[in-house]
C-alpha positions in Angstrom: -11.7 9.4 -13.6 -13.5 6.4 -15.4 -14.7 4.4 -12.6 -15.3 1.3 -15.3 -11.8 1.8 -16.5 -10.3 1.6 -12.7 -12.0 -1.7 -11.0 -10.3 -4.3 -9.9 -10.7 -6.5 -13.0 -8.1 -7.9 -15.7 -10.5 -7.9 -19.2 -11.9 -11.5 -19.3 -10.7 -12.9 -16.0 -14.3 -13.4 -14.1 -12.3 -13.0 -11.0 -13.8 -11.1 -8.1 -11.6 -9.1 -6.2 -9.6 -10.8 -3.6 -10.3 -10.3 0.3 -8.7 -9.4 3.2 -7.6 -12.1 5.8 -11.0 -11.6 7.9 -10.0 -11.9 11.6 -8.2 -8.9 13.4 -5.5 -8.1 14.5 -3.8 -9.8 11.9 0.4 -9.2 11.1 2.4 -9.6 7.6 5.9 -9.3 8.0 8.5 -8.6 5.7 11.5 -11.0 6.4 14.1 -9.0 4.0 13.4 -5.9 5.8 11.9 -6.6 9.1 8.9 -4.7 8.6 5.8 -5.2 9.2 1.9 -3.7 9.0 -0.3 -5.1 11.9 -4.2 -5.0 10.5 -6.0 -3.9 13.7 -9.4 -3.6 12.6 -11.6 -2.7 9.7 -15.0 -0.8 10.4 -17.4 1.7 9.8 -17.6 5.2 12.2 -20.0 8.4 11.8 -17.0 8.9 9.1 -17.5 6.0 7.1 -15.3 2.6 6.3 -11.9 2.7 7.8 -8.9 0.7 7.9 -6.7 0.7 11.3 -3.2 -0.5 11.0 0.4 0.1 12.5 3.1 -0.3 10.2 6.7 -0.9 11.6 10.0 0.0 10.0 13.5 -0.9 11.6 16.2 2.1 11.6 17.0 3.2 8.6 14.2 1.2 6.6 11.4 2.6 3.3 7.8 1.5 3.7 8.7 1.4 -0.2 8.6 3.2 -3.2 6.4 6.8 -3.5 2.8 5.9 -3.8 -0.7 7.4 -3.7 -4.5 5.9 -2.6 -6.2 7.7 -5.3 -9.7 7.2 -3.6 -8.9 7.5 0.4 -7.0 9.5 2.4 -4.2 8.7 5.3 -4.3 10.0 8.9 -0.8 8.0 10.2 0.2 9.3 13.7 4.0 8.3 15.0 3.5 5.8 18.0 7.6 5.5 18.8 10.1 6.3 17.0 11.0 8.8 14.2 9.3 9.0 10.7 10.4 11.4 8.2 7.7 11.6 5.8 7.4 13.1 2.1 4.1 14.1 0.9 4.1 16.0 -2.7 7.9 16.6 -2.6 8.0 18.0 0.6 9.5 16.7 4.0 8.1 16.5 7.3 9.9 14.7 10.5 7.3 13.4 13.3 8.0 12.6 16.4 5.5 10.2 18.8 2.3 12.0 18.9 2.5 13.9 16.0 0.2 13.2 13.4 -0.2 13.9 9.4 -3.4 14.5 7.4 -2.6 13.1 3.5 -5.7 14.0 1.0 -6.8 11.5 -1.5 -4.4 11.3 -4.4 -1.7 12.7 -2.8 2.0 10.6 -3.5 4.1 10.2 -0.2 6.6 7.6 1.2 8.0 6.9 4.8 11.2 6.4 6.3 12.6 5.4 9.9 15.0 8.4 10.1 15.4 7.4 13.9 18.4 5.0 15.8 14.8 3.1 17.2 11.9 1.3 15.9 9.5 2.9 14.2 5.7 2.5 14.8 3.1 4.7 12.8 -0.5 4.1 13.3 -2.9 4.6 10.1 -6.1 5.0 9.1 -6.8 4.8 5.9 -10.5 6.3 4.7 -12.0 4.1 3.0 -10.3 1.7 3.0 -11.0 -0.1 -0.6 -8.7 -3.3 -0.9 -5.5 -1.7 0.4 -4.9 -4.6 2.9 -5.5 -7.4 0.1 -3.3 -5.5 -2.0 -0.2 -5.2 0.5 -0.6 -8.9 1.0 -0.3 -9.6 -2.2 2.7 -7.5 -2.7 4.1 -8.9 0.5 3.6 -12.0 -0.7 5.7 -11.0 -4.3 8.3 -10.0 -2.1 8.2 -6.2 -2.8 11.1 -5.6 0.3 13.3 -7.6 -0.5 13.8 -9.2 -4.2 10.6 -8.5 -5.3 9.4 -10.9 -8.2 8.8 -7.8 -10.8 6.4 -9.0 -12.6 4.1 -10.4 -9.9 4.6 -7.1 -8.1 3.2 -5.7 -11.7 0.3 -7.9 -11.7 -0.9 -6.9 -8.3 -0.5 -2.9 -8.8 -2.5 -3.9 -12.0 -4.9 -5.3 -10.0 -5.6 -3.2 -7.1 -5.0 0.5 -9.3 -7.9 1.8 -7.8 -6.6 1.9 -3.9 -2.4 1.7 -4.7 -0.4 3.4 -7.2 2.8 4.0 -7.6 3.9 7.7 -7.2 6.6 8.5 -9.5 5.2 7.2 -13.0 2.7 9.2 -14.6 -0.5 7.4 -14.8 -1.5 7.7 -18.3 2.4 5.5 -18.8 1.6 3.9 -15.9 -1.9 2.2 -16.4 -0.8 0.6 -19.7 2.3 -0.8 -18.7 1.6 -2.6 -15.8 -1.7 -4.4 -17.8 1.4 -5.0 -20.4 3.5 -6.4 -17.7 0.2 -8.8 -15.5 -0.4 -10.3 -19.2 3.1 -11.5 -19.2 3.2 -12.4 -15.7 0.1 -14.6 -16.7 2.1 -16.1 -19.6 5.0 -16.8 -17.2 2.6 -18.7 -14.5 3.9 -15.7 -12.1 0.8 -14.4 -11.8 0.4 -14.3 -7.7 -3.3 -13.7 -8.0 -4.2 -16.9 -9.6 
C-alpha cells in the first residue's frame, strides 16, 4: 500500500485531519435506528494505541454496511445480547462473553440476531481516526437516510481506518474522490 496515496487528505485542501470529541466516555446515537457507539476511552497499553467502545444495536438492527479497518484490528466481545457476526463470508453467533479476534483488513458486519439489546464491547488496535470518522458519518445520517454524497466525502476522507467491504478498492478509491468533489460542489461537504 502507498501510505502517501492513503492519508487523510483531499489534493489541495490544507486541511488536517479532524479529531475526536476529546473527553470520555462520550455517546453518538443514531435516532433512525436507535443505535449507538459509547467512546469509552482512548489510550496507550504494553500493546500500543487503542480505542474502547460499546456499540448498541436494537433487535433486529445492522451496525451498517460490510466494512474493513485496513490498518487495525477488532477484538469486540458480546456484553448482552446476541450478535451474529460475518467476517470474510463466514458467520459466527456470540453470545455474552464470547469474544472475536478480526485481523487487519478483514471485511465483517454485525447484526442483533437476538429478541434483546445488543451490547458489544470493541477495541480497536490502533485506533487511527475511526471515532472521527463514525461521527462524521453519524452526522451524514448513514442509519437512516443517509445524505449519499456526504457519506462519500467522509469514507474519502477517513480511507485509511474505514472502508467499505463489498467494492473492490481499486473501483472504490476513485469513485468516492469522484463523489467528495461533487459533494464539495453541492456545499454537502460535511467536513467543511
Amino acid at each position: 500500500m502507498d501510505s502517501r496515496s492513503d492519508r487523510h487528505s483531499f489534493a489541495g485542501s490544507g486541511r488536517p485531519p479532524r479529531s475526536d470529541s476529546g473527553g470520555y466516555p462520550n455517546v453518538i446515537e443514531d435516532p433512525s435506528t436507535g443505535a449507538s457507539i459509547t467512546f469509552l476511552e482512548r489510550g496507550v497499553d504494553e500493546r500500543g494505541a487503542y480505542l474502547l467502545m460499546d456499540g448498541v444495536l436494537p433487535p433486529g438492527t445492522e451496525s451498517g454496511p460490510a466494512r474493513l479497518h485496513p490498518r487495525a484490528e477488532v477484538h469486540a466481545e458480546v456484553v448482552a445480547g446476541r450478535a451474529d457476526v460475518t467476517v470474510r463470508g463466514e458467520p459466527h453467533a456470540l453470545l455474552p462473553g464470547e469474544s472475536l479476534y478480526i485481523a487487519a483488513g478483514e471485511p465483517h458486519s454485525i447484526r442483533n440476531g437476538g429478541a434483546g439489546t445488543l451490547v458489544v464491547r470493541t477495541t480497536l488496535r490502533p485506533p487511527g481516526e475511526f471515532e472521527a470518522a463514525v461521527r462524521a458519518l453519524y452526522e451524514a445520517g448513514a442509519g437512516g437516510q443517509p445524505d449519499f454524497f456526504a457519506a462519500a466525502t467522509v469514507l474519502s476522507y477517513y480511507r485509511a481506518d474505514l472502508r467499505l467491504a463489498g467494492v473492490p478498492w481499486w473501483l472504490q478509491r476513485p469513485l468516492l474522490s469522484v463523489l467528495a468533489g461533487i459533494a464539495t460542489m453541492l456545499g454537502r461537504n460535511p467536513l467543511e
